[in-house]
Predicted model as a PDB file, atoms N, CA, C, CB and O in Angstrom, pLDDT in the B-factor column:
MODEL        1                                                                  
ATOM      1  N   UNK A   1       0.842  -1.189   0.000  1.00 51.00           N  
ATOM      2  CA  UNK A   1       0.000   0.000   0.000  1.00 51.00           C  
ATOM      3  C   UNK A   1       0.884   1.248   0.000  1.00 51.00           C  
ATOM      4  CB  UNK A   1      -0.956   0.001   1.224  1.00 51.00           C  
ATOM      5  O   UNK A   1       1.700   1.421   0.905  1.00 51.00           O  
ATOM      6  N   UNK A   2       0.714   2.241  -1.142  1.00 53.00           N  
ATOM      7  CA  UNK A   2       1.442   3.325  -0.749  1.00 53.00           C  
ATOM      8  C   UNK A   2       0.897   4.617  -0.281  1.00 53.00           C  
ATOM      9  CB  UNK A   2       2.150   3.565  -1.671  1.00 53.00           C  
ATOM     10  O   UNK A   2      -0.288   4.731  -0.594  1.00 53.00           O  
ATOM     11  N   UNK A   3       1.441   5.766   0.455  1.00 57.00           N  
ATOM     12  CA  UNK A   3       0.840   6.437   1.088  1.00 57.00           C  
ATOM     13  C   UNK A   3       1.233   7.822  -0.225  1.00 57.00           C  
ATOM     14  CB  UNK A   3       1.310   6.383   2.796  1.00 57.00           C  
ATOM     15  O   UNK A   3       1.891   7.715  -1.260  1.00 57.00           O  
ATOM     16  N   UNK A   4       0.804   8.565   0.128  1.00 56.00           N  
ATOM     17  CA  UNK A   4       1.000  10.060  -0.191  1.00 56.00           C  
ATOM     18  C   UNK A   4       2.021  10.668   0.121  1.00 56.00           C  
ATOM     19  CB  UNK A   4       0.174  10.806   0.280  1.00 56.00           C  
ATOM     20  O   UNK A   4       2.263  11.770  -0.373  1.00 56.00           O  
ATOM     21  N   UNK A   5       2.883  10.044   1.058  1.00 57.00           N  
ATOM     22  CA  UNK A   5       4.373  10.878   1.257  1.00 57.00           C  
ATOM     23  C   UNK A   5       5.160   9.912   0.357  1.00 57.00           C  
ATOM     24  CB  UNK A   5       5.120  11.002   3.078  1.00 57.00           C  
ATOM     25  O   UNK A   5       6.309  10.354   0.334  1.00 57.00           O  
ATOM     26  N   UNK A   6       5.094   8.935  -0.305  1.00 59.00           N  
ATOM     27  CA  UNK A   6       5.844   8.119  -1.083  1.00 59.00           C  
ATOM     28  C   UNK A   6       6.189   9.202  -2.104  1.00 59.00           C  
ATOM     29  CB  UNK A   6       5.108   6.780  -1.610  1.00 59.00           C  
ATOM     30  O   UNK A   6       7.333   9.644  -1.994  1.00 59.00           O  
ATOM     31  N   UNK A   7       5.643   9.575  -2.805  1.00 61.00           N  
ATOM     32  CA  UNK A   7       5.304  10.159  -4.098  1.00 61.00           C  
ATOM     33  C   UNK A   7       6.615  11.830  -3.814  1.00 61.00           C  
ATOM     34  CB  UNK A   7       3.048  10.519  -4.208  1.00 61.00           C  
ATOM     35  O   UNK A   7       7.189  12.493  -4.678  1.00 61.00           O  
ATOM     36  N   UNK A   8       6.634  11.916  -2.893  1.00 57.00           N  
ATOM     37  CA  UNK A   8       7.342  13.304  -2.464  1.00 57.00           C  
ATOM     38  C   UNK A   8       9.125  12.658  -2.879  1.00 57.00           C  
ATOM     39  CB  UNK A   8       6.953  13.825  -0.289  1.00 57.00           C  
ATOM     40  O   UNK A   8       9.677  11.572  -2.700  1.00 57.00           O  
ATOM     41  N   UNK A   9       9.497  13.777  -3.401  1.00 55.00           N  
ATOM     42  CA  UNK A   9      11.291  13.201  -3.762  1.00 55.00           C  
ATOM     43  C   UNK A   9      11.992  13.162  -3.003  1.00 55.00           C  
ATOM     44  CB  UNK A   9      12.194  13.835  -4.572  1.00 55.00           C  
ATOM     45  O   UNK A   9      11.347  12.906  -1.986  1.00 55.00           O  
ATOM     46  N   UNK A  10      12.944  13.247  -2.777  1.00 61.00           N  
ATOM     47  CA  UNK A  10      14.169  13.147  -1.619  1.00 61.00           C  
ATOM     48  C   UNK A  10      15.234  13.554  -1.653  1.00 61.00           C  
ATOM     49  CB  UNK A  10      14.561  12.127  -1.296  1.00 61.00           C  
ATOM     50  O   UNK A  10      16.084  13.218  -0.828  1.00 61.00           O  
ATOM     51  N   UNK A  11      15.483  14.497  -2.756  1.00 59.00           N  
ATOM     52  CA  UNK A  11      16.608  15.019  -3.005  1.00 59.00           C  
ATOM     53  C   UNK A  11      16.584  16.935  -2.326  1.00 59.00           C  
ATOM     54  CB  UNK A  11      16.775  14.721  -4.777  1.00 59.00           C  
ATOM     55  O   UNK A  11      15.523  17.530  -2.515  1.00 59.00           O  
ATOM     56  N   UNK A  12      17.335  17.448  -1.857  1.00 61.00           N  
ATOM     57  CA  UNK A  12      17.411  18.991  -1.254  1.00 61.00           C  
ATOM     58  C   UNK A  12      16.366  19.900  -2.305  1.00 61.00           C  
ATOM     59  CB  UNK A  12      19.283  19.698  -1.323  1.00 61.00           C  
ATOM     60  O   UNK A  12      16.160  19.377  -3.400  1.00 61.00           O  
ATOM     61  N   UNK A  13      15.849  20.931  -2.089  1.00 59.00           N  
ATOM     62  CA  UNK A  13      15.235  21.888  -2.928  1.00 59.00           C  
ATOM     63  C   UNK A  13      13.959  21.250  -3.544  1.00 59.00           C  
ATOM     64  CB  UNK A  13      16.232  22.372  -4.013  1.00 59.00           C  
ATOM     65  O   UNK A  13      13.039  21.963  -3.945  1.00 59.00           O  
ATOM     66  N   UNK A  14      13.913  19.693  -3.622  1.00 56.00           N  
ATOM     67  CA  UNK A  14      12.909  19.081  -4.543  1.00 56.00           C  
ATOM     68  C   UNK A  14      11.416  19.296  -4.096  1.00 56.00           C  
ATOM     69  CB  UNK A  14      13.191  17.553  -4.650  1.00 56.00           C  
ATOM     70  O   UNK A  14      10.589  19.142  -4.995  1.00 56.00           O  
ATOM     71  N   UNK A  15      11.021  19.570  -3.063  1.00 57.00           N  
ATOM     72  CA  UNK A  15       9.586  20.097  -2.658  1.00 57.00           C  
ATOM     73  C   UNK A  15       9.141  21.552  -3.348  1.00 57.00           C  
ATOM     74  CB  UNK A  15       9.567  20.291  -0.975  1.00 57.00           C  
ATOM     75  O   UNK A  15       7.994  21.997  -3.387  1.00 57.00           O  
ATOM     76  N   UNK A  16      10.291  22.146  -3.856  1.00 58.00           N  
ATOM     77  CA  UNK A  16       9.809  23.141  -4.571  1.00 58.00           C  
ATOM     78  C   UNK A  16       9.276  23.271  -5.935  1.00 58.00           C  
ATOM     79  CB  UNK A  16      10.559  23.797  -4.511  1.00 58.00           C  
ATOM     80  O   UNK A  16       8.499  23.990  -6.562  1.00 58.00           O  
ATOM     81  N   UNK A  17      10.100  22.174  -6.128  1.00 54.00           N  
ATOM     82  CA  UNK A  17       9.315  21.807  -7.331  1.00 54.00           C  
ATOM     83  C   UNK A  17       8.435  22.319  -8.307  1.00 54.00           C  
ATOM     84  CB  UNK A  17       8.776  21.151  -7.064  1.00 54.00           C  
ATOM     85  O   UNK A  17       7.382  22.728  -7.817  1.00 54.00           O  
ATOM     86  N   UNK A  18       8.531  22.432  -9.572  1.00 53.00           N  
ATOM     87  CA  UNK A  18       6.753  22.820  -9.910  1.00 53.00           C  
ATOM     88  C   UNK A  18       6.300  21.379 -10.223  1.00 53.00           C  
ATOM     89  CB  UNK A  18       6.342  24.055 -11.530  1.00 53.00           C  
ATOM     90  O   UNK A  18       6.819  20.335 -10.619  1.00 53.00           O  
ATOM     91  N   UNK A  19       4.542  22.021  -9.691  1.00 57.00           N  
ATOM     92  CA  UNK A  19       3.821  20.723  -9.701  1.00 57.00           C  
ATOM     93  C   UNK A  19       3.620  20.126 -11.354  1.00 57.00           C  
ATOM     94  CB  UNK A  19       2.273  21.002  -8.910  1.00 57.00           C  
ATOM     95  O   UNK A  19       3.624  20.804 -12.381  1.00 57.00           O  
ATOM     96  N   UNK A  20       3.446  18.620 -11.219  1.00 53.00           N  
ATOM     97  CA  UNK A  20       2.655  18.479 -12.422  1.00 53.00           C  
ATOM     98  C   UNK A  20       3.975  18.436 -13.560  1.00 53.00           C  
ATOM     99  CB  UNK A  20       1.429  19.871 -12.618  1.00 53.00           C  
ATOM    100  O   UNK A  20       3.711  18.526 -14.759  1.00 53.00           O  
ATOM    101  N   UNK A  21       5.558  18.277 -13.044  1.00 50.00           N  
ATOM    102  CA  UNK A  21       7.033  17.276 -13.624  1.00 50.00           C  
ATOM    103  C   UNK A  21       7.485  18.283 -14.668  1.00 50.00           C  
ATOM    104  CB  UNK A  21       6.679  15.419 -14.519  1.00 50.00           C  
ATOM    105  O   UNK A  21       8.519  18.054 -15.294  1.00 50.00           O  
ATOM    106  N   UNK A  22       6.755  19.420 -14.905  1.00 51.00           N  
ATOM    107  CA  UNK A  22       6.815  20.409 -16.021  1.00 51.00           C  
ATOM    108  C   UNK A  22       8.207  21.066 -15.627  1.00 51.00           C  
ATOM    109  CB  UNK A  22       5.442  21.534 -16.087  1.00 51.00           C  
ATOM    110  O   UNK A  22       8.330  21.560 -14.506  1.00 51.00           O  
ATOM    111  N   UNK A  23       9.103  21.075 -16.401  1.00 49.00           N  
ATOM    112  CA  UNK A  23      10.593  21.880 -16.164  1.00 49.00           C  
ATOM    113  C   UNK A  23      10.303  23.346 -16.453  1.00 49.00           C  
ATOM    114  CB  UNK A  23      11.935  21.334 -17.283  1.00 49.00           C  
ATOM    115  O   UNK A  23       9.335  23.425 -17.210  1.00 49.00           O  
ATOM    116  N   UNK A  24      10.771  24.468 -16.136  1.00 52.00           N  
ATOM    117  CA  UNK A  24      10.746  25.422 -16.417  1.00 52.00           C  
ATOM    118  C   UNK A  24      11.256  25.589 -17.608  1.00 52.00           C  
ATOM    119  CB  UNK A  24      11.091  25.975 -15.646  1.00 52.00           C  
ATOM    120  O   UNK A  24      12.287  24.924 -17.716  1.00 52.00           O  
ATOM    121  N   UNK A  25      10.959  26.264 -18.685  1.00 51.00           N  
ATOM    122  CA  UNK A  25      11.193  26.753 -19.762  1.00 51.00           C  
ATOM    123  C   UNK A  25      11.866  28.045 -20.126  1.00 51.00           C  
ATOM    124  CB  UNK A  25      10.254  26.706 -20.160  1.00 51.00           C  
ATOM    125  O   UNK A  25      11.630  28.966 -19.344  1.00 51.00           O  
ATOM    126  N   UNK A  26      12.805  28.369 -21.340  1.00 50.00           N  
ATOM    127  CA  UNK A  26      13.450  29.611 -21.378  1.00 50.00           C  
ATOM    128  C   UNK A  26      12.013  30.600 -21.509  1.00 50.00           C  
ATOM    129  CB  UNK A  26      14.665  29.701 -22.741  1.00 50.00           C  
ATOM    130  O   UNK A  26      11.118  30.396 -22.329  1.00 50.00           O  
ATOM    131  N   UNK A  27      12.034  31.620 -20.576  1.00 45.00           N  
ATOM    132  CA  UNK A  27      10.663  32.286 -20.830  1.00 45.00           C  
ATOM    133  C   UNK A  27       9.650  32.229 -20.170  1.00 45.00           C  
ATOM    134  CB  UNK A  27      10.184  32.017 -21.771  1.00 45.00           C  
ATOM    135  O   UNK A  27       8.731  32.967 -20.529  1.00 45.00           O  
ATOM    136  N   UNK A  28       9.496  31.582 -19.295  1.00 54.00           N  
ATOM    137  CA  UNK A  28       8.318  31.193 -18.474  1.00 54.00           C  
ATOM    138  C   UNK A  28       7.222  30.259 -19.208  1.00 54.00           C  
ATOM    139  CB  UNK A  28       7.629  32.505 -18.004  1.00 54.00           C  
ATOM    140  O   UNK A  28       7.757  29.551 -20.061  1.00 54.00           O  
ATOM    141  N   UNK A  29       5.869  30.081 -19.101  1.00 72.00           N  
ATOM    142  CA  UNK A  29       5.063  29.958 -19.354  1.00 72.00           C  
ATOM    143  C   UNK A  29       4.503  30.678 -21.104  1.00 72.00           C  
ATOM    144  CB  UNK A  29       4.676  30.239 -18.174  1.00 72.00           C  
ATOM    145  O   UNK A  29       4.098  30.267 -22.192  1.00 72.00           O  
ATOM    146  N   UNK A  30       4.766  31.715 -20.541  1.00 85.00           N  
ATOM    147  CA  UNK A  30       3.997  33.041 -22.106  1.00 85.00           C  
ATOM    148  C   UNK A  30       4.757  32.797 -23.177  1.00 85.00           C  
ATOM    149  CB  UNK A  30       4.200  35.098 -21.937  1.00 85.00           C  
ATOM    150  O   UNK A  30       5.942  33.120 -23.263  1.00 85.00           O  
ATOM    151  N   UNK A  31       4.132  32.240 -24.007  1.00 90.00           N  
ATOM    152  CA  UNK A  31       4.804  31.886 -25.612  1.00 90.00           C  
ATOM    153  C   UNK A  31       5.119  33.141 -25.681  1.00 90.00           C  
ATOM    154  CB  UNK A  31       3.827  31.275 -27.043  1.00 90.00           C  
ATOM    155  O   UNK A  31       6.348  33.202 -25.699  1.00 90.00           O  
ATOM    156  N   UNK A  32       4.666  34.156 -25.729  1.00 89.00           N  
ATOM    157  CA  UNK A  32       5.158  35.567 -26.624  1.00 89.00           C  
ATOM    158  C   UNK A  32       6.587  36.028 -25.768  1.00 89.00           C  
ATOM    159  CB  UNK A  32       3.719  37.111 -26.552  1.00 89.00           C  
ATOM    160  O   UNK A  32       7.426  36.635 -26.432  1.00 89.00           O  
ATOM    161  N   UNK A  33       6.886  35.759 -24.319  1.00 90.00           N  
ATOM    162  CA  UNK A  33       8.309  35.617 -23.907  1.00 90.00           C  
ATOM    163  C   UNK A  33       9.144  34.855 -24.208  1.00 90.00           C  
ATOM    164  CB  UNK A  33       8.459  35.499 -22.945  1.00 90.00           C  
ATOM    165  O   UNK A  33      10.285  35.299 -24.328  1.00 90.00           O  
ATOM    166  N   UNK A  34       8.868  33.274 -24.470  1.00 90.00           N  
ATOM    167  CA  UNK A  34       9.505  32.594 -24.938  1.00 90.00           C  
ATOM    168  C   UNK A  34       9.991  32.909 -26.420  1.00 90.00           C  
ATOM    169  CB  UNK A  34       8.931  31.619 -24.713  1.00 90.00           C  
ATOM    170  O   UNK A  34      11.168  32.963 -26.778  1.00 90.00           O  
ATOM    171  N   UNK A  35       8.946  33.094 -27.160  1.00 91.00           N  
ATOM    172  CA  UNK A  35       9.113  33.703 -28.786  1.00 91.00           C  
ATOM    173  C   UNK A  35      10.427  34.713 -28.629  1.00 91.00           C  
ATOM    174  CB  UNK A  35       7.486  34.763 -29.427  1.00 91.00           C  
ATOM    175  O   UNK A  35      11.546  34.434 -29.060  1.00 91.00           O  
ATOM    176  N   UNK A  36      10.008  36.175 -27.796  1.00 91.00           N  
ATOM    177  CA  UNK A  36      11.582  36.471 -27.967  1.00 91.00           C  
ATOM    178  C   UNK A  36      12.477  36.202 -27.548  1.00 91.00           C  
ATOM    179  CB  UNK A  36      11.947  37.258 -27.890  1.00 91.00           C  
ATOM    180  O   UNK A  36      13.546  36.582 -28.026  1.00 91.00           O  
ATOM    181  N   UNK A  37      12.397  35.519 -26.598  1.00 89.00           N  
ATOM    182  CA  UNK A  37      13.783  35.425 -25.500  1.00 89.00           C  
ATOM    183  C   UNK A  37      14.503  34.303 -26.866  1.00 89.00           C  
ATOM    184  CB  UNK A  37      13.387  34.414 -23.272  1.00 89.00           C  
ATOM    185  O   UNK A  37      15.722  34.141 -26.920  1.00 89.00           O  
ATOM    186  N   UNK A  38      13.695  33.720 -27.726  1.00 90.00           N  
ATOM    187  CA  UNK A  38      14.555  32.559 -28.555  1.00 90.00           C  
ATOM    188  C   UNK A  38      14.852  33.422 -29.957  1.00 90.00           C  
ATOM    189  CB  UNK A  38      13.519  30.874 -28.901  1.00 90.00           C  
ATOM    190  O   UNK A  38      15.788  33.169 -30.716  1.00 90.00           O  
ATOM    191  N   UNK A  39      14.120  34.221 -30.106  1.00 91.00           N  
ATOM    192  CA  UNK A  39      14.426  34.873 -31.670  1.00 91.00           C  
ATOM    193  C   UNK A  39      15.384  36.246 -31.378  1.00 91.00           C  
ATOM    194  CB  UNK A  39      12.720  35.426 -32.598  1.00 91.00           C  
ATOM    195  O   UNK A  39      15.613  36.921 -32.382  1.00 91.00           O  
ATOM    196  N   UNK A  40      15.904  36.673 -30.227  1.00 90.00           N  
ATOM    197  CA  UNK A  40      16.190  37.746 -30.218  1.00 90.00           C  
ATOM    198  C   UNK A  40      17.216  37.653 -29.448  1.00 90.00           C  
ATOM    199  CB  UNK A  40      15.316  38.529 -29.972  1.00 90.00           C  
ATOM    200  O   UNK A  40      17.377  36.498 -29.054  1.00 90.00           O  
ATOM    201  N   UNK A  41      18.316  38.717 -28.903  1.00 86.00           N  
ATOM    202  CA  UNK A  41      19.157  38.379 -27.544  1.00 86.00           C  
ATOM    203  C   UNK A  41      18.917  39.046 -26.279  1.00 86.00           C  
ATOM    204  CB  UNK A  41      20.542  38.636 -27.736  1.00 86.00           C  
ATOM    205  O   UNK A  41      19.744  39.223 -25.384  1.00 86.00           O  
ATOM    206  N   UNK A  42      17.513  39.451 -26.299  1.00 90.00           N  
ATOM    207  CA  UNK A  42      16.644  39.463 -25.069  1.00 90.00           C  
ATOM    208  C   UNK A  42      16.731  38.466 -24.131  1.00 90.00           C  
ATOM    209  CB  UNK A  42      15.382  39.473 -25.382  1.00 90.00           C  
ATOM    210  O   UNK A  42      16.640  37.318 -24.566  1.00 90.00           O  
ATOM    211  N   UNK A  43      16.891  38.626 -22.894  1.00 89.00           N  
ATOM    212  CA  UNK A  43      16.768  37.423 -21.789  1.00 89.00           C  
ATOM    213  C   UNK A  43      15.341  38.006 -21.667  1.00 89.00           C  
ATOM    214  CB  UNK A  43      17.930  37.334 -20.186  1.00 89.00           C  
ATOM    215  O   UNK A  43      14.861  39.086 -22.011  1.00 89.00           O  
ATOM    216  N   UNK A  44      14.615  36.456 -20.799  1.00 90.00           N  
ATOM    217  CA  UNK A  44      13.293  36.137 -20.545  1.00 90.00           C  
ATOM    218  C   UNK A  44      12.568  37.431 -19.533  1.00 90.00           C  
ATOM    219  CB  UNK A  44      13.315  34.583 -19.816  1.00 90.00           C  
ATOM    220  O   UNK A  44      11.351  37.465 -19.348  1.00 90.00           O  
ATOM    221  N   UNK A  45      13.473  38.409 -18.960  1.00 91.00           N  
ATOM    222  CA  UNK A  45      13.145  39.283 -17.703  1.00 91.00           C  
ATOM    223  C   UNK A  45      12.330  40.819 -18.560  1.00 91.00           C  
ATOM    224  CB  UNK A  45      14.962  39.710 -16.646  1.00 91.00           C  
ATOM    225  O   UNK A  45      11.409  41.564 -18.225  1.00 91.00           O  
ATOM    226  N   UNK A  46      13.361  40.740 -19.933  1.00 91.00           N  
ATOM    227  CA  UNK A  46      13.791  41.886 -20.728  1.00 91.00           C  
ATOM    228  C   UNK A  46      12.646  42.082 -21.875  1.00 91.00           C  
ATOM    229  CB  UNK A  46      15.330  41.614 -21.374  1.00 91.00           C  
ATOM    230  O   UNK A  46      12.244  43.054 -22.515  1.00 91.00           O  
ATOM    231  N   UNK A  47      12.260  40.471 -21.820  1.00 91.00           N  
ATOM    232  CA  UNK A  47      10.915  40.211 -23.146  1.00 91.00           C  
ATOM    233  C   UNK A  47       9.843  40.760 -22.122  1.00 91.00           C  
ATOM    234  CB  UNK A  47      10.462  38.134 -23.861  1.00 91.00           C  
ATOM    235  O   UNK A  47       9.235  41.824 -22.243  1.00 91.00           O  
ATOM    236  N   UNK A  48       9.726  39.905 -21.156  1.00 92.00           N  
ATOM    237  CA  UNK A  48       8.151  40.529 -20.397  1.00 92.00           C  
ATOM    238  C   UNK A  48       8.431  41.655 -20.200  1.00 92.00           C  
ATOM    239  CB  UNK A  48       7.532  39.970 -18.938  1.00 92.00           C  
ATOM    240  O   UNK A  48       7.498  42.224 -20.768  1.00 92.00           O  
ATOM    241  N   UNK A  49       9.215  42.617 -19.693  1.00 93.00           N  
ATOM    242  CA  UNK A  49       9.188  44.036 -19.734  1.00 93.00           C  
ATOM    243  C   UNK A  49       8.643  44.815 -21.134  1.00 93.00           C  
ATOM    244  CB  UNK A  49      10.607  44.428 -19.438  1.00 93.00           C  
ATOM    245  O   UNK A  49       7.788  45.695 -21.232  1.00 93.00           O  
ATOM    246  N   UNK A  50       9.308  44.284 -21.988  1.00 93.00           N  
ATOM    247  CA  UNK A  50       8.651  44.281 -23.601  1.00 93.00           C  
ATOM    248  C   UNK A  50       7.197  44.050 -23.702  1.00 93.00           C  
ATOM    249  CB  UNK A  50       9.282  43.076 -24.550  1.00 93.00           C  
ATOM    250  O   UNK A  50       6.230  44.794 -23.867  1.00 93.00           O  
ATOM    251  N   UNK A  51       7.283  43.344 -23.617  1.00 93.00           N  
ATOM    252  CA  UNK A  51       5.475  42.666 -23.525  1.00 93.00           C  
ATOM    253  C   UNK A  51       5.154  43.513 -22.568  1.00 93.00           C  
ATOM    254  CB  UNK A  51       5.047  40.832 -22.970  1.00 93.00           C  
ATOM    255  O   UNK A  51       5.338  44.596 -23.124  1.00 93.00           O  
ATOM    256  N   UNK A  52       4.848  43.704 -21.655  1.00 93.00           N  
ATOM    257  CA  UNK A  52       4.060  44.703 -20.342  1.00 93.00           C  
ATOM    258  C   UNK A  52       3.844  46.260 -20.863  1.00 93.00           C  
ATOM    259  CB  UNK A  52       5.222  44.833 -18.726  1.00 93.00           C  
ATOM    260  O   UNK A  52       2.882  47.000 -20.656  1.00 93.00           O  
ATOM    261  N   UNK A  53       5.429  46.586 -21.835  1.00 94.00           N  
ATOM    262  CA  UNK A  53       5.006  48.068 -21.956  1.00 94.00           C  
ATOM    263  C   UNK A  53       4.466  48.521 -23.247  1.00 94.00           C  
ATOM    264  CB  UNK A  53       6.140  48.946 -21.682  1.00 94.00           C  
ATOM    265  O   UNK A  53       4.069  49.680 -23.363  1.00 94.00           O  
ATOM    266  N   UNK A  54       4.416  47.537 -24.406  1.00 93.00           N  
ATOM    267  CA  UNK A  54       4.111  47.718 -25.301  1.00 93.00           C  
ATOM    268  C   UNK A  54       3.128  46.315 -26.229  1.00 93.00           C  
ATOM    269  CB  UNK A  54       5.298  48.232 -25.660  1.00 93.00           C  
ATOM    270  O   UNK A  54       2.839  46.017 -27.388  1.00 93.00           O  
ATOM    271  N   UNK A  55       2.950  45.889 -25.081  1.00 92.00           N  
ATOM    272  CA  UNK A  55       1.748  44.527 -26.006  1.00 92.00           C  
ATOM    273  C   UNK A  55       2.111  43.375 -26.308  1.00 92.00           C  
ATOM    274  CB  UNK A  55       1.250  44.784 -27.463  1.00 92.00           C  
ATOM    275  O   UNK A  55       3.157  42.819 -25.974  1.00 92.00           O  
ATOM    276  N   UNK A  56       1.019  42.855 -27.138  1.00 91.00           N  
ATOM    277  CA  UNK A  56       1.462  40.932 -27.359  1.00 91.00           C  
ATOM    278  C   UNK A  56       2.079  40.992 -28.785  1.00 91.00           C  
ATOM    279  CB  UNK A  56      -0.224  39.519 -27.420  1.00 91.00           C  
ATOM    280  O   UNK A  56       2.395  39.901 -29.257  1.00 91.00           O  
ATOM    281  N   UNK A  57       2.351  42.354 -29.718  1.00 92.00           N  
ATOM    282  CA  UNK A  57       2.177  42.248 -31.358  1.00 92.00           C  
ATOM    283  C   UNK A  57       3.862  42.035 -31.625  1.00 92.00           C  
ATOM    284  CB  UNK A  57       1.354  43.940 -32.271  1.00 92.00           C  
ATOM    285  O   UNK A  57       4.817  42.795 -31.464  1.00 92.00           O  
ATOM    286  N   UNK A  58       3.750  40.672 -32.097  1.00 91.00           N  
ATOM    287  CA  UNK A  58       5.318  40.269 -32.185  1.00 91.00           C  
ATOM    288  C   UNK A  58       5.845  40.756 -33.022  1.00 91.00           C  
ATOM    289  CB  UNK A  58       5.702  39.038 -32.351  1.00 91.00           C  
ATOM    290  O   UNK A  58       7.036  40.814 -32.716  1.00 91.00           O  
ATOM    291  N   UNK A  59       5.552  41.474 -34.639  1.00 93.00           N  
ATOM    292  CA  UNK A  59       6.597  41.985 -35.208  1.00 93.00           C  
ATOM    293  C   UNK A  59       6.782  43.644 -34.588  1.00 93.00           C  
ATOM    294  CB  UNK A  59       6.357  41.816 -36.822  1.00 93.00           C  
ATOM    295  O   UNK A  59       7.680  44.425 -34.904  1.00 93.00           O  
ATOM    296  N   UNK A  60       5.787  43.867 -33.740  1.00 94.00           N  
ATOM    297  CA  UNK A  60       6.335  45.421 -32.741  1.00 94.00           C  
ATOM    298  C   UNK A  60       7.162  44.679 -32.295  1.00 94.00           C  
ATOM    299  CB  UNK A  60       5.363  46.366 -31.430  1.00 94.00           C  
ATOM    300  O   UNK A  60       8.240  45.086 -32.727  1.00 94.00           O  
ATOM    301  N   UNK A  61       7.335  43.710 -31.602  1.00 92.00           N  
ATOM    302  CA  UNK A  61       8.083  43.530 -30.639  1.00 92.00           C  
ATOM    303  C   UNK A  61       9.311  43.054 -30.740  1.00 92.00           C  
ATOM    304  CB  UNK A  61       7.567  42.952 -29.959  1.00 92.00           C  
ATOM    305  O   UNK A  61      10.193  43.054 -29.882  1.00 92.00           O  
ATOM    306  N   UNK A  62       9.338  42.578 -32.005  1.00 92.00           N  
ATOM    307  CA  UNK A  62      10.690  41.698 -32.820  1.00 92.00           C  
ATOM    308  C   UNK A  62      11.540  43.240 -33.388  1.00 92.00           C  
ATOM    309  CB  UNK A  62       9.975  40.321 -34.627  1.00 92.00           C  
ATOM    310  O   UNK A  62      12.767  43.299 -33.306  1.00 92.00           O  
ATOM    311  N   UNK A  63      10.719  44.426 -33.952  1.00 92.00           N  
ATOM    312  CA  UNK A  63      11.093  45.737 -34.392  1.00 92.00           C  
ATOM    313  C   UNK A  63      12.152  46.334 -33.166  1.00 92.00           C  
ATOM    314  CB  UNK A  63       9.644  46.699 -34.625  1.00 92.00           C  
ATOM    315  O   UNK A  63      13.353  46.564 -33.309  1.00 92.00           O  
ATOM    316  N   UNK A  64      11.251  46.527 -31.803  1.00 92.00           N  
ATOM    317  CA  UNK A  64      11.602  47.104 -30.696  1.00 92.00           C  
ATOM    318  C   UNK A  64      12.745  46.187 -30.090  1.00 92.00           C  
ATOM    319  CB  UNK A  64      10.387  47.314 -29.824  1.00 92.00           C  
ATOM    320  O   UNK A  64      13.320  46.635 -29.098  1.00 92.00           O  
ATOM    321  N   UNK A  65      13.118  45.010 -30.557  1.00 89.00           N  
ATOM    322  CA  UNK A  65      13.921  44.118 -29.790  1.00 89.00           C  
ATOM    323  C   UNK A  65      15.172  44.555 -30.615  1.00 89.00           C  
ATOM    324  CB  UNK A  65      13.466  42.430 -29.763  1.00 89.00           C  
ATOM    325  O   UNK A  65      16.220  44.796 -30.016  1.00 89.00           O  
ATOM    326  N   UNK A  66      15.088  44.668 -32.033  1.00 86.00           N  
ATOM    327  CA  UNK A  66      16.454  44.972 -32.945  1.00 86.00           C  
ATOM    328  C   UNK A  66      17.101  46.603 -32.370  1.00 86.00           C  
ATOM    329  CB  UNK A  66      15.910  45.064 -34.959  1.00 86.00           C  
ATOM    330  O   UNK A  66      18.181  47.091 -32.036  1.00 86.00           O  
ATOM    331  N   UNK A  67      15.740  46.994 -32.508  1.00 87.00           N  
ATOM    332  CA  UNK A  67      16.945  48.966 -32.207  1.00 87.00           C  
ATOM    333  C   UNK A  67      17.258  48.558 -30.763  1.00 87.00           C  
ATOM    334  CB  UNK A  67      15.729  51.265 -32.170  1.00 87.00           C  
ATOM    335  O   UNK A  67      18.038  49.366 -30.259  1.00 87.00           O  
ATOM    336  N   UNK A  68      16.949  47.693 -30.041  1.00 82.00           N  
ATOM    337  CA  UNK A  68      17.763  47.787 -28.353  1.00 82.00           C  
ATOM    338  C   UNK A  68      19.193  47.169 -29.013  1.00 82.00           C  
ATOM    339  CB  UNK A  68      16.880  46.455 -26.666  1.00 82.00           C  
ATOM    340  O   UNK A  68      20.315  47.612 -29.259  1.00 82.00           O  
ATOM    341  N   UNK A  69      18.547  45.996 -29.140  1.00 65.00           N  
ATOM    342  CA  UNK A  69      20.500  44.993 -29.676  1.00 65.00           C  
ATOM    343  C   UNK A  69      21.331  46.266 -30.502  1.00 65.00           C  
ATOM    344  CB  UNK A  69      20.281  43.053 -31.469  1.00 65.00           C  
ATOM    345  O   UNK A  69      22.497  46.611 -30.310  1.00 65.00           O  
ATOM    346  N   UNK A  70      20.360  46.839 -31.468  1.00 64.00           N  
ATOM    347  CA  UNK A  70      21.790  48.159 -32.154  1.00 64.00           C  
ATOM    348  C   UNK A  70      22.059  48.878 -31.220  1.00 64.00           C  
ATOM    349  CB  UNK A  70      21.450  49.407 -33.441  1.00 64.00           C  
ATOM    350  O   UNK A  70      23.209  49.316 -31.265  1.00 64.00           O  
ATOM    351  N   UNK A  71      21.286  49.280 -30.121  1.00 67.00           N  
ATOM    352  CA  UNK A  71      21.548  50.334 -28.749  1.00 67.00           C  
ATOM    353  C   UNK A  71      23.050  49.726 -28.214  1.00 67.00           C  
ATOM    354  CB  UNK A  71      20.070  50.141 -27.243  1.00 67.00           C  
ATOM    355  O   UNK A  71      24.000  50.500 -28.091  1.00 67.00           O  
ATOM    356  N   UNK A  72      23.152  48.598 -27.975  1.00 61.00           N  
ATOM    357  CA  UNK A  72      23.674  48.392 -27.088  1.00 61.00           C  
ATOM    358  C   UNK A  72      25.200  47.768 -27.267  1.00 61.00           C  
ATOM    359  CB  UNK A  72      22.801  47.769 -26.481  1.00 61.00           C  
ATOM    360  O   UNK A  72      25.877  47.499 -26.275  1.00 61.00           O  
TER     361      UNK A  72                                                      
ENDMDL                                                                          
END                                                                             
């Protein structure tokens, strides 16, 4: 018979886990972060800031992602 604490891992940090074996992804969750953080050299922090101040419209956002990379 197994109980409900079986199922729990045993390795340090592992209760934090996310539920449901899903690894975190570059990007979180939101395809439209993931979309740039992979098409652009935006990190995942830099896309949702993108997304938050100016919307979900990816070629704005693919536009606004190039003049930063020439910014910088």
């Amino acid at each position: 018979m197994t109980q409900a604490n079986d199922n729990i891992p045993r390795r340090p940090g592992a209760a934090n886990a996310p539920q449901g074996g899903k690894l975190p992804v570059k990007g979180g969750d939101d395809p439209d972060v993931r979309f740039l953080a992979e098409n652009t050299d935006l990190s995942p922090k830099q896309a949702r800031e993108l997304i938050r101040d100016h919307g979900h419209d990816r070629h704005k956002l693919l536009e606004i992602a190039r003049t930063m990379k020439a910014e910088s």
